[in-house]
C-alpha positions, 0 to 999 in steps of 0.5 A: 912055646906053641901046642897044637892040638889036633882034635878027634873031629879032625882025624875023622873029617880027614878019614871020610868018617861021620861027623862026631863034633859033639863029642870033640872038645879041648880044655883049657885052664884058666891061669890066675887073673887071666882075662880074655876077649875075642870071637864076635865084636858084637859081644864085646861089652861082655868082655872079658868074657865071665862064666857062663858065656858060650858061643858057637861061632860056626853060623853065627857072627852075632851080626857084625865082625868075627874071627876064630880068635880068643886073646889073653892078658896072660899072652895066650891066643887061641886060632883055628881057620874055621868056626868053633864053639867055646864056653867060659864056665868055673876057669875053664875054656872048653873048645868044642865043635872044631872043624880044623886044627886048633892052635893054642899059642902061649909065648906072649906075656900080656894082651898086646903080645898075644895079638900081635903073636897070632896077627903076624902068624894068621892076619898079617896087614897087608900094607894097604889102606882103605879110601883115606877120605873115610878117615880124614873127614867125617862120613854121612850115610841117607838112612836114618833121614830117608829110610826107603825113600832114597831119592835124587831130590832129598840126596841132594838137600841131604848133601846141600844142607851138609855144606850149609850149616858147616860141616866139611863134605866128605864120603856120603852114602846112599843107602837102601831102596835106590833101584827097582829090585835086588839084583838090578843094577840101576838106579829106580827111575821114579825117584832118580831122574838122572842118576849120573848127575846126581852123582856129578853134582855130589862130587861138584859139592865136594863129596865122594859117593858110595852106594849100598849094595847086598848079596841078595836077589829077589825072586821071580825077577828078569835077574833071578831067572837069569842067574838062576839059569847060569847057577850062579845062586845058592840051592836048596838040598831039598833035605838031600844031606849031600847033594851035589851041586849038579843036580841041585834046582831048586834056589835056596831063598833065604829070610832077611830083614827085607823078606826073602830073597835067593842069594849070590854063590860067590864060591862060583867064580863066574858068579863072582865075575858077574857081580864084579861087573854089575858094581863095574857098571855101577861106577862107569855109567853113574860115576860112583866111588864105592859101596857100602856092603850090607848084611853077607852074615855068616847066618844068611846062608844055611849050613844046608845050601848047596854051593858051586864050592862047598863052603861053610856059612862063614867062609860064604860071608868071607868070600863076601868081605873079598868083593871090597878089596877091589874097591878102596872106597869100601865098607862092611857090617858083617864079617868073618875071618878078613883082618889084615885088610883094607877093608872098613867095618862099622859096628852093628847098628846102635839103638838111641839108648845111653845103653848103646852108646857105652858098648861103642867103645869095647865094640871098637876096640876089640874088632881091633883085636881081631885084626880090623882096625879100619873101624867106625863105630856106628852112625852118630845117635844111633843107626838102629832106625827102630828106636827111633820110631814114635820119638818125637824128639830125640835125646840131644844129649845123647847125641852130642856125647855119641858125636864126641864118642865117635870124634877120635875113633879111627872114623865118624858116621853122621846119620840124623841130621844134627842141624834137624835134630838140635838145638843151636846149643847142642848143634854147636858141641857136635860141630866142636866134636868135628872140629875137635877131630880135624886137630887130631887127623894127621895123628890118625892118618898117621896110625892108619899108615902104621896099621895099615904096614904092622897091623897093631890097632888104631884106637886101643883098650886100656888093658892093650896099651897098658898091661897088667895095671888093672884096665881088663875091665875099663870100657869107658874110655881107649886110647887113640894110639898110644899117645893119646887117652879119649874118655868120652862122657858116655851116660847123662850123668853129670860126672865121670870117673876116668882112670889115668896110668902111670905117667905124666898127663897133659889134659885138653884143659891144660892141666899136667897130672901125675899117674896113676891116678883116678879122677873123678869130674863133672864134663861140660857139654861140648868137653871131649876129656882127652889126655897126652901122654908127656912120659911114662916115667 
C-alpha cells in the first residue's frame, strides 16, 4: 500500500504564496519494534535513530553522502525529491520543512524490502561501474604523508616505496595543494618540474593516477576575474531576497577549510562545460585517469546565492556529484541524492581514535542503504590530518585493526605509509589484511557487477541480511554479500563478541559452528574473523 502525502507547503509553493514550512509537518507513528536508519551517512553510529534525533537535511549533509531517505525494519520508506527535517521523539516521526511531495511507502515487510521498494522506484542502478581497479586493488592517497607539500619528487618515492616493501600498486591519488591557486588547471611549477612524466613514470610502476580537485576559485585571481566576467560563479543577493540573476554582481565568496574562495555555478551549463574542459585538459596534457572530487557540501553553498538556475544548496552539491559520471576513475566525500551511480564515495574523514575506527562499519553500510554502494571507508588509521598533529607515534594497533576493517569493505584506502609507521610485527598483519583481500576480490568484483545491475549493497548490515532476528542495533560487524560475515576487532581490547544467525558457519580458523549463537573470543593481531555461510538451515 502507498500513501502519499501532499503537504500544505507544497500547495502553497505551487499557488505563488509565501513560504510557511514551519507550520508543515507530517506525523508518523512508530510501529512496535520499529527501527529505522536513513538521511546522512555521517550520523550512522547513531542509528537506529533513538529520540531526540533531528535534522534538517536541507543544507545540510553532515559532511558526507545523504538522500531524502528514512528506511524501516518493519518495510516502510520515507521519499521526497527534495530536503526535509525529520525528528524522533516519544514513537514518533514528525516530517517537517518539506519542500516537495512526501511519499510514505509501506508494502515492504523488513529493512531489505523497504530499499530495495524505494531503490527501484527513485535510485535505480544504472547498470554501470566505477574504474574496476578502485575495487581490485588496494588504493593510496599523498595526504596524510605530504599534506600541502604535494610534490614531483616525494609522489614519486610515495608511489616507489609502495612496490618496495610489497604492496600491489593500484590507484594512487594526488591530493591538495598541486597548482598554483584554485581554478588553475596546471600542475605548480616550483614542486612539478615536469608533470606529465610524473604521471608517465606512475603508470610505468603500475599504477592509475587521480588528482584532487574542488568546485572553488580563489578570488582576485586571472581565472575568477574571468569567470567572473562569463557569470559562471554563484553571486550574492546583496540581502535582495529574489534577485535575479541578471542583475546579480557581486560574487558570493564562500568560507571553507582552506579560507574563502568564489564557487563554481554548475546549474549554468556553460559553466559546466568549462569545468568539463578544464578536467579535459587535465588528462590530455599530463595524462591523468581521474579525480578525486572534494568538498561540493550541501552547506558550501548559501540558500541565498544566486544561481543561473535556481537551485537549492543540495541540488548545487547534486549537480556536483554529475561532474563524476564522465570520469570512471572517480570519487566523492559529499553527496546528495546520486545512488544508483557509478559513482564512488569515501566516508568523512576518520580521526586516529578507536572511537572513529567503530562508526566505519554503520557508516559504510548505511551510504548503502542510501543506494551508494561503491564505498570506501576512510583512508587506513584515519584521514583526519588533525589528530594526528603532536603525535610522535602513532597507535599500531589502531592501525592495523582499521587495515583489516577496511580489507573485505567493497574498498581500501592507504594513506600513512604502514612501512613509516609500524613495526615489521605489526607492518606484517596489515599486509596479511591485503593479501587476506586479494583471496576475496573476485567475490567483490562479482558483488560490484550485481550491484552495479540491481542496486542491492555490497557490504550489508546484520539487520538487512537477516531480518527480524534481533541485529538493529550490531554495528561491529557486516556482511560481505551474503555470504560472508567480517567481524573486525574494532577496540584495543583482547576479546570480541560477534553475533552469528542461524545457520551452519564455517570460520577462517576452519572450525563449523552451528547458529544462532553468540561468541565471545580473544583476536590474535593479524586475525581478521570472517565467517561462510555453509546453509541457512
Amino acid at each position: 500500500m502507498i500513501k502519499i502525502f501532499v503537504t500544505g507547503l507544497f500547495l502553497l509553493m505551487m499557488a505563488g504564496l509565501p513560504d510557511t514550512r514551519l507550520f508543515a509537518q507530517t506525523v508518523v507513528p512508530i510501529k512496535e519494534g520499529e527501527k529505522w536508519y536513513g538521511g546522512a551517512v555521517n550520523d550512522a553510529h547513531l542509528m537506529p535513530f533513538k529520540d531526540g534525533y533531528s535534522l534538517d537535511m536541507y543544507g545540510d549533509t553532515r559532511g558526507n553522502q545523504a538522500a531524502p531517505l528514512l528506511v524501516s525494519t518493519k518495510g516502510r520508506f520515507i521519499w521526497s525529491e527534495e530536503p526535509y527535517k525529520f525528528t524522533f521523539d516519544k514513537n514518533i516521526l514528525t516530517i517537517s520543512h518539506p519542500k516537495s511531495i512526501l511519499i510514505i511507502d509501506s508494502a515492504g515487510k523488513n529493512l531489505r524490502e523497504a530499499f530495495s521498494n524505494a531503490s527501484k522506484r527513485f535510485f535505480p542502478s544504472k547498470n554501470k561501474l566505477p574504474d574496476t581497479l578502485l575495487l581490485s586493488r588496494p588504493q593510496y592517497n599523498t595526504w596524510i604523508e605530504l599534506v600541502y607539500n604535494q610534490n614531483q619528487k616525494d609522489i614519486l618515492s610515495y608511489a616507489r616505496a609502495i612496490i618496495d616493501q610489497g604492496f600491489p600498486p593500484g590507484v594512487i591519488m594526488i591530493d591538495d595543494n598541486w597548482a598554483d591557486y584554485y581554478g588553475r588547471f596546471d600542475f605548480r611549477s616550483d614542486r612539478f618540474s615536469n608533470a606529465a612524466a610524473m604521471v608517465d613514470t606512475l603508470h610505468h610502476l603500475g599504477f592509475k593516477v587521480m588528482l584532487w580537485m574542488s568546485p572553488f576559485v580563489s578570488p582576485d585571481t586571472e581565472v575568477f576575474r574571468e569567470l567572473l566576467a562569463k557569470k559562471f560563479l554563484l553571486f550574492d543577493n546583496e540581502a535582495e531576497a529574489g534577485k535575479p540573476w541578471e542583475k546579480a554582481e557581486k560574487p558570493a565568496l564562500i568560507s571553507w577549510w582552506n579560507g574563502y574562495s568564489a564557487v563554481l555555478d554548475l546549474t549554468n551549463p556553460d559553466a559546466k562545460a568549462w569545468f568539463r574542459g578544464r578536467l579535459d585538459h587535465m588528462v590530455n596534457t599530463y595524462h591523468l585517469d581521474g579525480f578525486k572530487f572534494d568538498a561540493g557540501d550541501a552547506d558550501f553553498y548559501p540558500p541565498n546565492a544566486v544561481s543561473y538556475k535556481k537551485a537549492s544548496p543540495n541540488e548545487h552539491s547534486r549537480l556536483w556529484g554529475e561532474m563524476g559520471l564522465h570520469y570512471p576513475l572517480n570519487e566523492y566525500r559529499a553527496m546528495w541524492k546520486m545512488g544508483g551511480e557509478p559513482l564512488v564515495q569515501r566516508l568523512r574523514d576518520k580521526k586516529h581514535n578507536w572511537e572513529d575506527l567503530q562508526k566505519l562499519i554503520p557508516h559504510l553500510t548505511t551510504a548503502g542503504l542510501l543506494g551508494y554502494q561503491f564505498s570506501c571507508p576512510d583512508m587506513i588509521g584515519g584521514g583526519e590530518y588533525g589528530s594526528f598533529i603532536g603525535k610522535d607515534k602513532l597507535d599500531e594497533q589502531l592501525v592495523v585493526r582499521s587495515a583489516q576493517c577496511s580489507a573485505l569493505m567493497p574498498m581500501m584506502q592507504f594513506s600513512a605509509a604502514p612501512w613509516r609507521v609500524l613495526s615489521k610485527e605489526n607492518l606484517a598483519a596489515v599486509k596479511k589484511a591485503v593479501d587476506i583481500r586479494a583471496k576475496y576480490t573476485p567475490y567483490i568484483l562479482q558483488l560490484a557487477k550485481q550491484s552495479a545491475a540491481t542496486g542491492e549493497p555490497i557490504a550489508r548490515s546484520m539487520e538487512y541480511e537477516f531480518p527480524n532476528q534481533g541485529f538493529a542495533e550490531v554495528k561491529g560487524q557486516f556482511m560481505l554479500g551474503s555470504k560472508y560475515l567480517v567481524a573486525p576487532m574494532l577496540t584495543n581490547d583482547p576479546a570480541k563478541t560477534i553475533y552469528l544467525p542461524k545457520g551452519s558457519w564455517k570460520s577462517d580458523l576452519g572450525k563449523k559452528i552451528k547458529g544462532p549463537v553468540t561468541l565471545t573470543t580473544e583476536i590474535a593481531l593479524d586475525r581478521l574473523p570472517v565467517f561462510e555461510l555453509l546453509n541457512v538451515n
